[in-house]
KEKE-3310 file (N, C-alpha, C; in steps of 0.2 Angstrom, whole numbers, plus 5000, padded with zeros to 4 digits):
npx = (5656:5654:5641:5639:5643:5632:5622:5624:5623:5608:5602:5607:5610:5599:5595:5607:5607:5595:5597:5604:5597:5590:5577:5564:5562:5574:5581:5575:5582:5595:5591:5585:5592:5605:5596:5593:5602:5607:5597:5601:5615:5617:5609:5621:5633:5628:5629:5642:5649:5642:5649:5662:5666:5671:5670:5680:5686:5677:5670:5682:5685:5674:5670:5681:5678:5668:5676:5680:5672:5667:5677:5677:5667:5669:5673:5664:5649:5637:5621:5617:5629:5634:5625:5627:5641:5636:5628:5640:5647:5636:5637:5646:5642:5630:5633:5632:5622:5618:5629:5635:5622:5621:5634:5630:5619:5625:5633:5624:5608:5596:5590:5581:5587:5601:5600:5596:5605:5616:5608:5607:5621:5624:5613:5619:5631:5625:5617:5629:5634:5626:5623:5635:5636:5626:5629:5641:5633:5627:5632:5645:5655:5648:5659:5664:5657:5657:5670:5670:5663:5672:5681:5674:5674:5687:5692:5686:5691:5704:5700:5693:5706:5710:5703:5700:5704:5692:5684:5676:5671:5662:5657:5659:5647:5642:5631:5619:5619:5603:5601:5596:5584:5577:5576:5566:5556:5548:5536:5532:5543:5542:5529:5534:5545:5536:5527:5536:5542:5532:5528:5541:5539:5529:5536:5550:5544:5541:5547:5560:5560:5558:5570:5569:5556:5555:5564:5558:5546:5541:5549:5559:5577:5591:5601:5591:5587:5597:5597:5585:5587:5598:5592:5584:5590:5597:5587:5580:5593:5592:5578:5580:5588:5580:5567:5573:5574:5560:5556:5559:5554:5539:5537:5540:5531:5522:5526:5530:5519:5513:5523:5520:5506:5511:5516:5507:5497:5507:5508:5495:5495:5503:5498:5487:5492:5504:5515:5529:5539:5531:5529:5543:5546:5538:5541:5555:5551:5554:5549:5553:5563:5553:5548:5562:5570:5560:5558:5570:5573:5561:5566:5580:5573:5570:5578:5594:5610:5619:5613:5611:5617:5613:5599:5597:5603:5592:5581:5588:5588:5573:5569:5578:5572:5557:5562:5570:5559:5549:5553:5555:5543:5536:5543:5539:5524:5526:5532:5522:5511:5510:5522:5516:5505:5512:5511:5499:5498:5508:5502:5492:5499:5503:5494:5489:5501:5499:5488:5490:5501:5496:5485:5492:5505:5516:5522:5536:5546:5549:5543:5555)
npy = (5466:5473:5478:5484:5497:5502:5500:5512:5525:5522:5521:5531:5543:5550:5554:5565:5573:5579:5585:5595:5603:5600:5597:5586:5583:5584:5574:5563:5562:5555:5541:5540:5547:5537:5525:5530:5529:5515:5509:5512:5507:5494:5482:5484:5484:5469:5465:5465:5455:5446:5445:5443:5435:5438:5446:5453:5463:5474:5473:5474:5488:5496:5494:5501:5516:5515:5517:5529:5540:5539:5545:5557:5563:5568:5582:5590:5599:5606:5599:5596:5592:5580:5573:5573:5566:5552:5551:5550:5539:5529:5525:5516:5507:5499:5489:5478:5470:5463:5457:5447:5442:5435:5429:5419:5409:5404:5393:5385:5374:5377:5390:5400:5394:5398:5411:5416:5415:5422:5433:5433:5433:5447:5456:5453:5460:5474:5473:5472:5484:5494:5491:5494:5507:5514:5516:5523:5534:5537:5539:5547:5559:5562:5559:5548:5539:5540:5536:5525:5518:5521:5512:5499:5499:5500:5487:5481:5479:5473:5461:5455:5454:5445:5434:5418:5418:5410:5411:5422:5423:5418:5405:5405:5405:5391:5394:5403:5420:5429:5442:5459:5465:5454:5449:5459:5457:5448:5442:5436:5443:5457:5460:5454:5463:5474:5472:5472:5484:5492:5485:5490:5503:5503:5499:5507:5521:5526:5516:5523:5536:5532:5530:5546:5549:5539:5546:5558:5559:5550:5551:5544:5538:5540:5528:5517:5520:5514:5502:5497:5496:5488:5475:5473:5472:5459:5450:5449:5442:5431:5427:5428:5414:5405:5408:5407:5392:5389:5397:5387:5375:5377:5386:5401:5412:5412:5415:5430:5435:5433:5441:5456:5456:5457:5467:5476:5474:5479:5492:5496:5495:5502:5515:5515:5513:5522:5519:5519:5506:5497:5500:5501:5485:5481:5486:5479:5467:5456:5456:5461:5451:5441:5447:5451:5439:5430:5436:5437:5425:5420:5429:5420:5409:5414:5416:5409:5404:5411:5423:5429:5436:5449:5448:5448:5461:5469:5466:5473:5486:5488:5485:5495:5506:5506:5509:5520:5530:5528:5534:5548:5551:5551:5560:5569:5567:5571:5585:5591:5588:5578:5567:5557:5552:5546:5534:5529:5531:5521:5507:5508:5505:5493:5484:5485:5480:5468:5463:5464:5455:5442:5441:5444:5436:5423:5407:5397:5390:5371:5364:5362)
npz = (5570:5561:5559:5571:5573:5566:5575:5584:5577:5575:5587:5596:5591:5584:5596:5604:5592:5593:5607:5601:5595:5583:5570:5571:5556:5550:5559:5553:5542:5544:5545:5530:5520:5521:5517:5504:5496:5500:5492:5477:5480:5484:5474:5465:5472:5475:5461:5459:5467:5461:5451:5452:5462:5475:5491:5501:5499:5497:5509:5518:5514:5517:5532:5536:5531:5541:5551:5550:5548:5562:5568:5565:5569:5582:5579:5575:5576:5568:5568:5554:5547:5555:5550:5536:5536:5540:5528:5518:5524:5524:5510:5507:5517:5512:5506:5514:5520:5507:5500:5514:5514:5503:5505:5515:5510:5500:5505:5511:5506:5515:5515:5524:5536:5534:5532:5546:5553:5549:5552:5565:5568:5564:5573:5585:5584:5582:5596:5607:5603:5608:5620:5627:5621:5626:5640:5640:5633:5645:5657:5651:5642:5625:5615:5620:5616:5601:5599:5602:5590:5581:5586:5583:5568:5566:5571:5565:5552:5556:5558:5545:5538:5545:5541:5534:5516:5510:5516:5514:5500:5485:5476:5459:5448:5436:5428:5418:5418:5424:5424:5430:5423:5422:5433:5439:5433:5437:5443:5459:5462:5463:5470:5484:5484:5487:5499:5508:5505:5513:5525:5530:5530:5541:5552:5552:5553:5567:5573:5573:5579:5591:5602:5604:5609:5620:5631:5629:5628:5638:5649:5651:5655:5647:5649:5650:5635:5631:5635:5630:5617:5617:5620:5611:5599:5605:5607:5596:5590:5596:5591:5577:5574:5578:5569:5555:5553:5554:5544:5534:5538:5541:5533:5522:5519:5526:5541:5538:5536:5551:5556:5549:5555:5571:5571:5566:5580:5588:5589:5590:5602:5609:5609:5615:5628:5640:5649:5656:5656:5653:5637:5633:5635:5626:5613:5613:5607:5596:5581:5571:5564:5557:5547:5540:5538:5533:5520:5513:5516:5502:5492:5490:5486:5472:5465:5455:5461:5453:5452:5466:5471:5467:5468:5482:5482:5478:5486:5496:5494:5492:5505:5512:5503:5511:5524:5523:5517:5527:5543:5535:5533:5545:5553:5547:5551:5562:5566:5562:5568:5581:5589:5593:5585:5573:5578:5573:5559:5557:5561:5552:5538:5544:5542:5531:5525:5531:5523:5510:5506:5512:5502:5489:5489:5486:5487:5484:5486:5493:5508:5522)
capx = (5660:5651:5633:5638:5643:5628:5617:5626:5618:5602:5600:5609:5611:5594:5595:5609:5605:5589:5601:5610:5593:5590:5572:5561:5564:5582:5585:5575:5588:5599:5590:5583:5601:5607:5592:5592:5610:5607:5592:5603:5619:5613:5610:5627:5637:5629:5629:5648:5649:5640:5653:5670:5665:5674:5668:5685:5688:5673:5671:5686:5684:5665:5672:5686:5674:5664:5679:5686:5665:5666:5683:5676:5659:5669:5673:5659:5644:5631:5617:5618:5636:5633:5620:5633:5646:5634:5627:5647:5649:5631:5638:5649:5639:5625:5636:5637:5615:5617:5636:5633:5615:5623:5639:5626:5617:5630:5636:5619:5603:5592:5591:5579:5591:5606:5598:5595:5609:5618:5608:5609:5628:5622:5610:5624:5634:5620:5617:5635:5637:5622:5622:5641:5636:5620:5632:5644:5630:5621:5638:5650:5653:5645:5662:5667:5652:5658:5677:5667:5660:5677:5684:5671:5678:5696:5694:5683:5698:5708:5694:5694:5712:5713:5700:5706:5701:5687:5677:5671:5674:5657:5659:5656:5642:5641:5624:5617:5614:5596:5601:5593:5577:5573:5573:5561:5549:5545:5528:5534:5549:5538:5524:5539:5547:5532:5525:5542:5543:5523:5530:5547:5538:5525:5539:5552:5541:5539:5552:5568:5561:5558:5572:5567:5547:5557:5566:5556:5539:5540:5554:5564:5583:5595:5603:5586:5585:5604:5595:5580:5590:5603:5586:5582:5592:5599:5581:5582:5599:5590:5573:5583:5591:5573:5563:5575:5574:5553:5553:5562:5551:5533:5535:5541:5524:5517:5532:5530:5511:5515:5528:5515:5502:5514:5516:5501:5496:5513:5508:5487:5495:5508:5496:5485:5497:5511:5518:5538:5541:5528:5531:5549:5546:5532:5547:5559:5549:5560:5543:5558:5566:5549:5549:5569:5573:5557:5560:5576:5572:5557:5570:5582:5571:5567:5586:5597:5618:5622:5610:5608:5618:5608:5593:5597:5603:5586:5577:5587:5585:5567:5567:5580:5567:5552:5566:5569:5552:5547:5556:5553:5534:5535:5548:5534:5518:5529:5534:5517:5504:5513:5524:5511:5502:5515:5510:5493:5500:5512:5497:5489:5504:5506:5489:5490:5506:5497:5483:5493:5507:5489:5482:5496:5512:5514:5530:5539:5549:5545:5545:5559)
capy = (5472:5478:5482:5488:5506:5506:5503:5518:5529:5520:5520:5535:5550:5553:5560:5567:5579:5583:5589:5599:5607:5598:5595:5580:5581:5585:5567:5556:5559:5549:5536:5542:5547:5530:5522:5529:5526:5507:5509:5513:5505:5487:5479:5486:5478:5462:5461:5464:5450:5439:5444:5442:5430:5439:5452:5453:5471:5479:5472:5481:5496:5497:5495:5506:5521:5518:5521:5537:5544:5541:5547:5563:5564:5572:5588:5593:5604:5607:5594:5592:5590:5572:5569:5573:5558:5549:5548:5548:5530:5525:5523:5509:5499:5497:5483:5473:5465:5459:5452:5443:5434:5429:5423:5414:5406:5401:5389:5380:5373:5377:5397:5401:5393:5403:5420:5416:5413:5428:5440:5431:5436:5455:5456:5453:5467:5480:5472:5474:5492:5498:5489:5497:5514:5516:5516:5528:5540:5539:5544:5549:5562:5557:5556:5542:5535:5541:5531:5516:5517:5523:5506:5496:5501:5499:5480:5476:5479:5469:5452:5455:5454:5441:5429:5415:5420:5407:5413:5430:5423:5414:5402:5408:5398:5392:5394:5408:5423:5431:5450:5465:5470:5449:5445:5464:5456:5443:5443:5437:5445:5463:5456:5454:5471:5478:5472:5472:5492:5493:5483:5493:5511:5505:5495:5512:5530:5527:5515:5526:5541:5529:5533:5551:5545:5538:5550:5565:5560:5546:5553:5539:5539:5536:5521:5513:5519:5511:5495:5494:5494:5482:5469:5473:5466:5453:5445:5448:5438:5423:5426:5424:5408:5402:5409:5405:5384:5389:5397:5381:5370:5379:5392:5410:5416:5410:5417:5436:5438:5434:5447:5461:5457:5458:5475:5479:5471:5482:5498:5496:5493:5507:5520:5518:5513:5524:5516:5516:5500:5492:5504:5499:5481:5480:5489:5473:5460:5455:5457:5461:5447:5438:5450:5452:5432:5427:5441:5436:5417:5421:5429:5418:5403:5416:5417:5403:5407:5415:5430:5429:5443:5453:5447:5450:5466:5470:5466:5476:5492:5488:5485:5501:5512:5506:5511:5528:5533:5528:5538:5556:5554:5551:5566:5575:5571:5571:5591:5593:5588:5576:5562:5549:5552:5543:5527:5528:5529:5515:5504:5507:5503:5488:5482:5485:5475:5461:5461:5464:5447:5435:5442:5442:5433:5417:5404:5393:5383:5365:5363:5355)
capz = (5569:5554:5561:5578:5573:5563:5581:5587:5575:5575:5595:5600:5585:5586:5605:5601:5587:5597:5609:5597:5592:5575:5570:5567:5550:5551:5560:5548:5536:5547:5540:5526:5514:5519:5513:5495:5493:5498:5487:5473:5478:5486:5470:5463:5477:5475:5456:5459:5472:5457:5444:5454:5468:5480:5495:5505:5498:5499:5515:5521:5514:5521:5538:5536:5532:5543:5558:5549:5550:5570:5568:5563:5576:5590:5579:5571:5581:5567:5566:5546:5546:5555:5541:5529:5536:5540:5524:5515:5528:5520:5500:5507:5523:5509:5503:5519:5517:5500:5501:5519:5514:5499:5506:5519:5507:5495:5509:5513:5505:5520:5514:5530:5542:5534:5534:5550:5556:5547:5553:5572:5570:5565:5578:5591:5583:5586:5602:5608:5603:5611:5627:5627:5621:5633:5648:5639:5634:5651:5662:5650:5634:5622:5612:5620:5610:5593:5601:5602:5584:5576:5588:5578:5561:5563:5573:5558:5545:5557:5557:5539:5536:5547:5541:5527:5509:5506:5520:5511:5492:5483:5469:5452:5443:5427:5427:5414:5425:5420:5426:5435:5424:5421:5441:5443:5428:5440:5448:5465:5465:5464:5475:5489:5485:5488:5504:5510:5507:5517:5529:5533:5531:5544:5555:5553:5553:5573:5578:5572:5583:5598:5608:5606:5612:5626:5634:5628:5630:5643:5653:5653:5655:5641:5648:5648:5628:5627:5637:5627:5613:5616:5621:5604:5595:5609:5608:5587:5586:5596:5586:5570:5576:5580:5561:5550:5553:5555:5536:5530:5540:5541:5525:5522:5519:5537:5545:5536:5539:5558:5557:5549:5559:5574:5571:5569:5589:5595:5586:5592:5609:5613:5606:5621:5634:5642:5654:5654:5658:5649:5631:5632:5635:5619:5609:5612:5606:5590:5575:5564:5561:5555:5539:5539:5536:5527:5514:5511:5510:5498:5487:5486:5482:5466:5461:5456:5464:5448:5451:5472:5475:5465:5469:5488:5484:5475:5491:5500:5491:5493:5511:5513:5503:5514:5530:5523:5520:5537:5544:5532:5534:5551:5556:5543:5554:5571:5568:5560:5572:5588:5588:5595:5579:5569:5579:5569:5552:5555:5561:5547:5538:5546:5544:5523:5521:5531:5519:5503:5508:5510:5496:5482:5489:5482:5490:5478:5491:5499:5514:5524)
cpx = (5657:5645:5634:5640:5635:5621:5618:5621:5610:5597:5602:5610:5607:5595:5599:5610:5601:5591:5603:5605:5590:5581:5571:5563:5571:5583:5584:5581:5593:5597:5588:5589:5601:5601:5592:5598:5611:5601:5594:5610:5618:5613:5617:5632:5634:5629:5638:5650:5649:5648:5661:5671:5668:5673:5674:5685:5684:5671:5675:5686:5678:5666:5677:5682:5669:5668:5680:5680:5667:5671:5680:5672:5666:5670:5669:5653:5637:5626:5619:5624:5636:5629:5623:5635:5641:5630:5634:5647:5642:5633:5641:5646:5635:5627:5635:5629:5619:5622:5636:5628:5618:5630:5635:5623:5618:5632:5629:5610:5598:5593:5587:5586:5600:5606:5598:5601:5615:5616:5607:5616:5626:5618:5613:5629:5632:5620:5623:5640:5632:5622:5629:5641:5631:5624:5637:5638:5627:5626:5645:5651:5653:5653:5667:5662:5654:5666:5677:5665:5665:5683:5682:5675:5683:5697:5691:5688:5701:5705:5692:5697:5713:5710:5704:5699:5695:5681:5675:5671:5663:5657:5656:5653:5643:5633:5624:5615:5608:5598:5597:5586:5572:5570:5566:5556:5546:5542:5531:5540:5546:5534:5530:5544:5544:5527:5531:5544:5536:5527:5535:5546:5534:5532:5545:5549:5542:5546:5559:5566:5559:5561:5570:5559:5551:5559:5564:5553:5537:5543:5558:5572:5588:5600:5596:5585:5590:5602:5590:5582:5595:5598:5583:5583:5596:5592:5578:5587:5594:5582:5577:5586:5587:5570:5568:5574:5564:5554:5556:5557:5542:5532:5537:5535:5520:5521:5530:5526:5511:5518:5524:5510:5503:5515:5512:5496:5503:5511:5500:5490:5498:5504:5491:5490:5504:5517:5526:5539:5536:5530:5537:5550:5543:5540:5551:5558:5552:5553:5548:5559:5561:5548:5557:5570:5567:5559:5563:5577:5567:5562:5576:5578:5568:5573:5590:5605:5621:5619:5607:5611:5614:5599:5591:5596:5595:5580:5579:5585:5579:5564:5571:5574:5560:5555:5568:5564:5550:5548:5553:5545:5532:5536:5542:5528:5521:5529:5526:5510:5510:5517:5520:5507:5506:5514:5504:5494:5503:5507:5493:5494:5504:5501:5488:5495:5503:5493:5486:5498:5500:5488:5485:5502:5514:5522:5530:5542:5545:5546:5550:5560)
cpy = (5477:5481:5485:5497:5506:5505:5508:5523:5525:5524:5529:5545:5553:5558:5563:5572:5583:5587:5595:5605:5605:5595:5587:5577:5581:5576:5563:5557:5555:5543:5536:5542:5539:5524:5522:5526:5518:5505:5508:5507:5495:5482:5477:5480:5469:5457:5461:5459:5444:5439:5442:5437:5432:5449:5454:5461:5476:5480:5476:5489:5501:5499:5501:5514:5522:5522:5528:5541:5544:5544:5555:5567:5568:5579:5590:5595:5605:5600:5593:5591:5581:5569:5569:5568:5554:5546:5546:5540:5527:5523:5517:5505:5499:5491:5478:5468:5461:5454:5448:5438:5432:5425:5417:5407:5401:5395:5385:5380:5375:5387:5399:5399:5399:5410:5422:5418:5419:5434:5438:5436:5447:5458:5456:5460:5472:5479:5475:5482:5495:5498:5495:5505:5515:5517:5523:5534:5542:5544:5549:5554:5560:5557:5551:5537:5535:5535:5525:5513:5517:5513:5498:5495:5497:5492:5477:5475:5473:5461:5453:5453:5449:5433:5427:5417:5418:5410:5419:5428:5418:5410:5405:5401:5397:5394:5401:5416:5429:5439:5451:5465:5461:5447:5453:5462:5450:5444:5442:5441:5453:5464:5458:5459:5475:5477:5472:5479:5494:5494:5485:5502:5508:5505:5504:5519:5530:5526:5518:5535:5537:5532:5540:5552:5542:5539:5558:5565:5556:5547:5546:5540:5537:5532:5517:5515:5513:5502:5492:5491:5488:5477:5469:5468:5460:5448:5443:5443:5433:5423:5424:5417:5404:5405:5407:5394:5385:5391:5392:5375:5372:5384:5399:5414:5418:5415:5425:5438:5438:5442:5454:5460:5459:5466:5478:5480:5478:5491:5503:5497:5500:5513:5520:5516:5515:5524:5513:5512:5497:5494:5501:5490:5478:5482:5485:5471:5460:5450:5458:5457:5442:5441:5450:5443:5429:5429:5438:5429:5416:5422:5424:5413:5405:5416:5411:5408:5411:5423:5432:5436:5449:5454:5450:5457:5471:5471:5470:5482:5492:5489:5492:5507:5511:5510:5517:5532:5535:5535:5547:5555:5553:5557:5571:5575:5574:5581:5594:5595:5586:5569:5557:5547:5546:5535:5526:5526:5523:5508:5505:5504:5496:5482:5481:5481:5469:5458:5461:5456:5442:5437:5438:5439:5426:5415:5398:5386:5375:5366:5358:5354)
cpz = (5564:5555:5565:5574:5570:5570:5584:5585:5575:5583:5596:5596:5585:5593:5605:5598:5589:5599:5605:5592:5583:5576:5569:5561:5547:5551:5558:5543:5539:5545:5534:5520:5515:5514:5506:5494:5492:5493:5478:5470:5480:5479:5466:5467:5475:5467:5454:5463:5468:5452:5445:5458:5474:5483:5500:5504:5499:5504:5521:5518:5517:5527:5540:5536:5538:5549:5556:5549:5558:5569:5570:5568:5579:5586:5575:5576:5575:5567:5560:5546:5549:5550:5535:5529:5536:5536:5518:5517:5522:5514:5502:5513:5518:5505:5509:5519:5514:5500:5505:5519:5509:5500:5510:5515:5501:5500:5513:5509:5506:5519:5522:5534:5542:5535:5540:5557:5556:5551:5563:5574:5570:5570:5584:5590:5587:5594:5605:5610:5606:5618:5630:5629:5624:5639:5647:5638:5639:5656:5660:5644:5629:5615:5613:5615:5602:5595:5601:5593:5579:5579:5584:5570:5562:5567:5567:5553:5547:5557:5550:5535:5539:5546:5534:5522:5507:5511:5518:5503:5492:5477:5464:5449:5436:5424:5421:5418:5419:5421:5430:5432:5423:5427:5442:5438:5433:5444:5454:5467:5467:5468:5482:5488:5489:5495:5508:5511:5513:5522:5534:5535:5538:5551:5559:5554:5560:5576:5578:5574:5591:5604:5610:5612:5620:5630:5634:5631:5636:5649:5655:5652:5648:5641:5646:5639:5626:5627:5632:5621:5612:5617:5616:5598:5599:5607:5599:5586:5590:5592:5579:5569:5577:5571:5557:5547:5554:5547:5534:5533:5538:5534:5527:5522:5523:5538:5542:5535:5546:5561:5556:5553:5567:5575:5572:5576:5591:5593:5591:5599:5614:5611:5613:5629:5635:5646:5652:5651:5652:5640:5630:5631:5628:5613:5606:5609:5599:5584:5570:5561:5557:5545:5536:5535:5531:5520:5511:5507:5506:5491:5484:5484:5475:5462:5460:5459:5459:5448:5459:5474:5473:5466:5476:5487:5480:5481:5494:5499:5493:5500:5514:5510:5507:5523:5528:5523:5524:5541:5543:5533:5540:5555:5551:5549:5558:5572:5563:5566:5580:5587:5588:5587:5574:5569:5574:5562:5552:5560:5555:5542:5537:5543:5536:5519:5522:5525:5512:5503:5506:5503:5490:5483:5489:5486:5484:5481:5494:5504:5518:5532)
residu = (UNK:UNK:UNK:UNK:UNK:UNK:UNK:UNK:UNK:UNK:UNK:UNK:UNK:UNK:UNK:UNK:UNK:UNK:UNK:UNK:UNK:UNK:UNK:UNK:UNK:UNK:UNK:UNK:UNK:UNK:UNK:UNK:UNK:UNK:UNK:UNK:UNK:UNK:UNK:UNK:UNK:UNK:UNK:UNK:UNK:UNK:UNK:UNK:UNK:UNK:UNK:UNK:UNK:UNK:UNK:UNK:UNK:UNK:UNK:UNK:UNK:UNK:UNK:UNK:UNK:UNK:UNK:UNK:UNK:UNK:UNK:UNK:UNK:UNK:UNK:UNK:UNK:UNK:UNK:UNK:UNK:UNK:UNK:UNK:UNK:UNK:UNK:UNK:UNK:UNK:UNK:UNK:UNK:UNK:UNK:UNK:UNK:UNK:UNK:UNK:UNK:UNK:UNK:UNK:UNK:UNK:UNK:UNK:UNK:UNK:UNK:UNK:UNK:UNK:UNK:UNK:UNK:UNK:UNK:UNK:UNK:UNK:UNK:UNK:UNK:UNK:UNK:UNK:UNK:UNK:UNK:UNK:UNK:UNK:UNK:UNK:UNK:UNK:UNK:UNK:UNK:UNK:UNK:UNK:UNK:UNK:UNK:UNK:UNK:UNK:UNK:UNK:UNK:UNK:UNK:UNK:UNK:UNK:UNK:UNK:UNK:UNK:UNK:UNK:UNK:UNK:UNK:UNK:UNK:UNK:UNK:UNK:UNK:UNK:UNK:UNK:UNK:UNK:UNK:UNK:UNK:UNK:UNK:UNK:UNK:UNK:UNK:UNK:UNK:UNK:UNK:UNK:UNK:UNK:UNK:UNK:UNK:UNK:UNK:UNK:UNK:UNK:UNK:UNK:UNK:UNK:UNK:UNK:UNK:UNK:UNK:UNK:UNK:UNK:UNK:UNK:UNK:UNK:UNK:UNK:UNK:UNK:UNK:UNK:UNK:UNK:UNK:UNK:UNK:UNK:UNK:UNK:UNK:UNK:UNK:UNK:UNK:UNK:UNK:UNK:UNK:UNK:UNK:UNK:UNK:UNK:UNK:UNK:UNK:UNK:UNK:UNK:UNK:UNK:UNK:UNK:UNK:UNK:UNK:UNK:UNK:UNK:UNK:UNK:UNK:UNK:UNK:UNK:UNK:UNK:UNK:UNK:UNK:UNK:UNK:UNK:UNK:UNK:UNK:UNK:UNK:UNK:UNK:UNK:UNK:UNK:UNK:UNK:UNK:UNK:UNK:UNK:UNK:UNK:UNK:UNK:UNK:UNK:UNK:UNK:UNK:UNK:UNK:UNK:UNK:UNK:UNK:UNK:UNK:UNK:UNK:UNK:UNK:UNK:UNK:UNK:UNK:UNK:UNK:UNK:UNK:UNK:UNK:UNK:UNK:UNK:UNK:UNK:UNK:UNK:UNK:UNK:UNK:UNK:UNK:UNK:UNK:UNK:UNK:UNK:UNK:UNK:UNK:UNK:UNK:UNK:UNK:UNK:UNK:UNK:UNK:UNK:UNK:UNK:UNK:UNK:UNK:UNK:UNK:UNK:UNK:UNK:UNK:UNK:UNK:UNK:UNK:UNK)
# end
């Protein structure tokens, strides 16, 4: 319930906006705002997760906000007016990473397996809501879609409300907790910020103008954006249920060099092949979750439970400002020179976090 609104805007706002005349650079801020805000507020949330043990409320109000944003979508007409709400809902979803991988990880030893499995459950969200709103944007107006995203919202409150207390709460450790500027003195903790930002500008500048690439420049249909999308994250939630029990077995390090060089292969590849079908198909392949779930289980094996919420939220900030960048330098070449072009930089990109991960990113963990 908590991610699906945010596939709406992922998949479908972009084309949308375009529609409504708004530039390249206009619609990365639809990712862009939310990203500094989770840049800023991410760690916030999770170092308030560490000090009370308990997500229930922010969780409901996260959700809550985001229905009364789609609430809003069907009356408003300028493009920056939806980057406005849009970024108002972001101050509160930039809680839901940090809270959710530490409530996961609070509850099992096997960090890969749990990330894994957390972010399986998110990945069905987004799926859900795109498969959904792909069929309403293709035959219907498109504020049945914002209907769909305000529906998200306010059934989230209700599975919120209805879940027992312990299942959103985290124990409070005795442990000593080390703070925010003791976990960013640490070499790998910086190391994995930072190939993690590469890694999410190369991943983001292209693929969060995709669907426009696909129905702009491809001429494809916007059920097929709504399909590709929902095969996105559908084949994402079972890659993450496959990588998380792989970085616990094999290593988070293997796993997050696979993932950047992956990018780099799907990047090299759609730059010369345009073929619908084929272009759509490369798109799906679920390269995310290879950087998403190592990341995550890198970080916590650098934090004890007394400092995970904040460690997570440290990453995501970090993974959030690599996903906003992307974005603004991309919507910069895109209305500079050509959209395709963007593929070159996030190939390049891609190819720069591979080599920075080998080089400098060191694992801690055993293997299980």
């Amino acid at each position: 319930m908590a991610f699906g609104p945010t596939g709406i805007i992922w998949a479908f706002l972009p084309i949308q906006l375009r529609s409504l005349g708004a530039s390249f650079s206009l619609i990365s801020l639809v990712s862009f705002l939310p990203a500094i805000e989770t840049i800023v507020l991410s760690p916030v949330w999770g170092g308030f997760l560490d000090r009370t043990g308990r997500g229930t409320r922010i969780l409901a109000l996260s959700v809550l906000v985001q229905g009364v944003g789609f609430t809003l979508f069907p009356f408003l007409r300028d493009p920056a007016q939806f980057v406005f709400v849009i970024a108002l809902m972001g101050l509160f979803s930039s809680s839901f990473i940090p809270i959710f991988a530490a409530l996961a990880t609070d509850k099992s030893a096997q960090y890969g397996r749990a990330i894994g499995e957390f972010w399986t459950a998110a990945s069905l969200g987004y799926a859900s809501a795109t498969l959904i709103g792909g069929v309403l944007f293709q035959f219907l107006d498109p504020v049945y879609l914002y209907v769909l995203g305000a529906l998200y919202g306010y059934i989230g409150i209700l599975v919120v409300s209805f879940l027992a207390k312990q299942g959103l709460t985290i124990a409070r450790s005795s442990i000593r907790p080390e703070g925010y500027w003791s976990l960013l003195k640490q070499r790998n903790v910086l190391i994995l910020c930072g190939v993690s930002i590469l890694a999410l500008i190369s991943s983001s500048s292209f693929n969060s103008f995709f669907t426009i690439y696909l129905v702009d420049s491809l001429s494809g249909s916007r059920l097929m954006a709504g399909l590709a999308a929902t095969a996105t994250t559908v084949f994402g939630a079972i890659a993450f249920r496959i990588v998380g029990p792989l970085d616990d077995r094999i290593g988070r390090k293997p796993m997050f060099l696979v993932g950047a060089v992956g990018y780099a292969i799907y990047f090299a590849t759609i730059y010369f092949v345009t073929n619908t079908i084929v272009v759509t198909i490369l798109w799906t392949l679920p390269i995310y979750p290879l950087i998403q779930a190592s990341a995550a289980a890198l970080m916590s094996d650098s934090t004890s439970i007394a400092d995970r919420g904040k460690g997570l939220g440290i990453l995501e900030s970090a993974i959030s400002l690599g996903g906003g960048l992307g974005p603004l330098i991309g919507g910069v070449i895109a209305d500079a020179t050509r959209l395709q072009s963007v593929i070159l930089f996030a190939l390049a990109a891609a190819l720069s976090s591979a080599a920075l991960s080998q080089l400098f990113l060191r694992e801690r963990t055993q293997r299980q």
